[in-house]
C-alpha positions in Angstrom: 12.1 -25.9 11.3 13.6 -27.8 8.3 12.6 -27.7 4.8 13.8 -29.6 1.7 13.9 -27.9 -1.7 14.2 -29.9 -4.9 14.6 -27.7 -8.1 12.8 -29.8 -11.2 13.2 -28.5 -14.1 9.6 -28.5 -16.1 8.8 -27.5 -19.8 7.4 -24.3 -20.3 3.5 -24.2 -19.9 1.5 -24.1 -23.3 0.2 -20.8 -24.5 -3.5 -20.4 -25.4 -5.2 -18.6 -27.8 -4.4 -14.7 -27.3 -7.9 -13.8 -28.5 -9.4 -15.7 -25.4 -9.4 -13.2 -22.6 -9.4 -14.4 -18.8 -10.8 -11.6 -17.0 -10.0 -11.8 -13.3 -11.6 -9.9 -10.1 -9.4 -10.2 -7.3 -11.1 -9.8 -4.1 -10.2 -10.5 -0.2 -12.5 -13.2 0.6 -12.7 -14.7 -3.1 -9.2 -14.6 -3.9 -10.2 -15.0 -7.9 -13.4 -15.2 -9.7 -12.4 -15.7 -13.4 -14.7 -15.2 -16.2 -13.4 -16.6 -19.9 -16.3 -16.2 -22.8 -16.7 -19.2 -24.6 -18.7 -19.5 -28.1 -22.3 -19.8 -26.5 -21.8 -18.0 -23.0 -18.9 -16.9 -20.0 -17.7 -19.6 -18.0 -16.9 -18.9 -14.5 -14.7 -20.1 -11.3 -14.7 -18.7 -8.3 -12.3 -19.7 -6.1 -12.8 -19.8 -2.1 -10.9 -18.4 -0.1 -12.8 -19.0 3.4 -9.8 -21.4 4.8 -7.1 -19.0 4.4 -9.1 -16.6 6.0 -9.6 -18.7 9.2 -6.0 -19.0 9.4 -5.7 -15.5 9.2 -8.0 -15.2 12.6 -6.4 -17.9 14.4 -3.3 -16.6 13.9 -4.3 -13.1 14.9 -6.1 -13.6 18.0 -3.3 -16.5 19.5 -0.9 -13.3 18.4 -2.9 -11.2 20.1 -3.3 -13.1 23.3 0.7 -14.2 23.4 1.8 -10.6 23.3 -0.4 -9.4 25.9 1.1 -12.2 28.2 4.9 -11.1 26.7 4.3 -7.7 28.2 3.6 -8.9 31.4 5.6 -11.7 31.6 9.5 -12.1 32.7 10.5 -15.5 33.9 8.8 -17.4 30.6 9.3 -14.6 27.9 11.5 -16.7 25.8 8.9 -19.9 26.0 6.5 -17.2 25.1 8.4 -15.8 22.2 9.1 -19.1 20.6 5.5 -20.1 20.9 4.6 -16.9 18.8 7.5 -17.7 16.3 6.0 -21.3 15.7 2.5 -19.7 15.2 3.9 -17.8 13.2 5.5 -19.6 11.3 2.8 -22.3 10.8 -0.2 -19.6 9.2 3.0 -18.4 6.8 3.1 -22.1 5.5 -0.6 -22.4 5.2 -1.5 -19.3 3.7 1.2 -20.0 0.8 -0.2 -23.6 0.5 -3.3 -21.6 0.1 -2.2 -19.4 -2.5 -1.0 -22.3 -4.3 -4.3 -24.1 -4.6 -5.6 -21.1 -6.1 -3.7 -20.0 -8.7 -3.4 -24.2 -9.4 -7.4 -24.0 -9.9 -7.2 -20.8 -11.9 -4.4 -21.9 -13.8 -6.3 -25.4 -14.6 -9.0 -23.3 -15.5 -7.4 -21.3 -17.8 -5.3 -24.0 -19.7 -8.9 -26.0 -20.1 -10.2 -23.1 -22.1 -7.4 -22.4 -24.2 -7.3 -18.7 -22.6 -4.1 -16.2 -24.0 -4.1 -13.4 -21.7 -5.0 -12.6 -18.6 -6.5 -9.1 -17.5 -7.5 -8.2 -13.8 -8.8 -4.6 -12.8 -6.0 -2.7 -11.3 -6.2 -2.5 -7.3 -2.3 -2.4 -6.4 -1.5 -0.3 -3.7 -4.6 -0.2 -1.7 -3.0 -2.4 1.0 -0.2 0.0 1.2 -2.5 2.8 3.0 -5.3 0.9 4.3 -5.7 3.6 7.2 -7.4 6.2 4.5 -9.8 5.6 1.5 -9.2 8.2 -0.9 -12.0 8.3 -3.0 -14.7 8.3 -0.2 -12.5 10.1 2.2 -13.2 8.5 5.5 -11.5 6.0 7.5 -12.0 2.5 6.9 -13.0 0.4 10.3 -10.2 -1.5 11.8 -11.0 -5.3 10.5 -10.9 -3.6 7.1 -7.6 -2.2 7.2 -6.4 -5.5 8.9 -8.1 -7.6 6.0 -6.2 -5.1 3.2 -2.8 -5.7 4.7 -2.7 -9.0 5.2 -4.1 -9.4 1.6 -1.6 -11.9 -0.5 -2.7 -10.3 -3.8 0.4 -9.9 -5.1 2.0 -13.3 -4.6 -1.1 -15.0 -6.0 -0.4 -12.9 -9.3 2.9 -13.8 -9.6 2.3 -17.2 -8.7 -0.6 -17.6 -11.4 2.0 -15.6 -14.1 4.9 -18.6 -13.0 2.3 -21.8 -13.7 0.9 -19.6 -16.7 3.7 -18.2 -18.3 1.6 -15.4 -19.5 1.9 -12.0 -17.5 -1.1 -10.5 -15.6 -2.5 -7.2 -16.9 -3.8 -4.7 -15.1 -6.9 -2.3 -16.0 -8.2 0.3 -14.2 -11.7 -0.4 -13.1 -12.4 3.2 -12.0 -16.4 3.5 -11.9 -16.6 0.1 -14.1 -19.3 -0.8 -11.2 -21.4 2.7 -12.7 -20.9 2.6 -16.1 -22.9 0.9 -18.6 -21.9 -1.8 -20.6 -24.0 -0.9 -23.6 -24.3 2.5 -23.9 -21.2 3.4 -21.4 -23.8 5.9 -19.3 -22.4 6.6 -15.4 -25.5 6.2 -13.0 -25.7 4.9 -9.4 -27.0 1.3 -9.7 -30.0 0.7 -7.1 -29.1 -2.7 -5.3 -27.3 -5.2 -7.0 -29.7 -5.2 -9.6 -28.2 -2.3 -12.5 -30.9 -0.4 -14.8 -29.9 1.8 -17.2 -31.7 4.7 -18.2 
């Protein structure tokens, strides 16, 4: 496989107002959901991430079925190996062109309303030992941990800090789902639907 690379040199991207804050939840099958408050309410993208997650199934389950074959196979190994390769290969090149097209929306996005920094809550590192969740202690199920380490979190955030030239910050949004807003209480919310007391 042959690729052509063609370095451009572009002027640097402008810089919005730092008081406008993009805030930025960063999830596996939303990649980015960005929230920017505006003088009468929050605007809000969401960006879907549903086609680099069928790439991420095709390419597991024709990886899947390929090295089952390799382990039995002899005669057509190599045919076999390259065919894996070239899968391979292929779901790398579309889940980059995936991460592309969303930090290109979210950078859009944030240029359109004049946003200066850009703060998402903290999760780096949980797709480094996916096998355990700490805070709950128990085991997450298989798919899960699969989901977490193919997650591309941290090339779309330094993609979106390269088209952006502003840096991403990271806040820790420890019990941020308890805690409320107005009066900073911890309860357990009831549904999605959060009352506090």
């Amino acid at each position: 496989q042959w690729s052509l690379h063609v370095s451009v040199p572009t002027s640097r991207p402008p810089q919005g107002n730092p008081n406008n804050i993009a805030a930025i939840d960063e999830g596996v099958i939303n990649p980015m959901a960005v929230a920017v408050e505006t003088d009468d309410a929050y605007e809000i993208l969401v960006v879907n991430g549903r086609h680099a997650r069928a790439v991420k199934h095709y390419r597991n389950t024709r990886i899947a079925s390929l090295q089952e074959r390799l382990a039995r196979c002899v005669k057509r190994w190599c045919k076999l190996d390259a065919k894996r390769r070239r899968i391979e290969a292929e779901a790398a090149d579309a889940l980059r062109n995936a991460d592309h097209q969303t930090t290109r929306k979210v950078a859009d996005f944030l240029q359109e309303h004049d946003a200066g920094r850009i703060v998402a809550g903290d999760v780096r590192g949980i797709e480094q030992n996916p096998r355990k969740n700490e805070t709950r202690r128990v085991r997450n199920r298989k798919d899960q941990r699969r989901r977490l380490s193919q997650w591309s979190r941290g090339r779309q955030e330094s993609l979106l800090s390269h088209k952006t030239g502003m840096p991403v910050e990271h806040i820790d949004e420890s019990w941020s789902s308890k805690t409320c807003p107005a009066c900073q209480t911890r309860n357990h919310p009831n549904g999605r639907g959060y009352h506090c007391r």
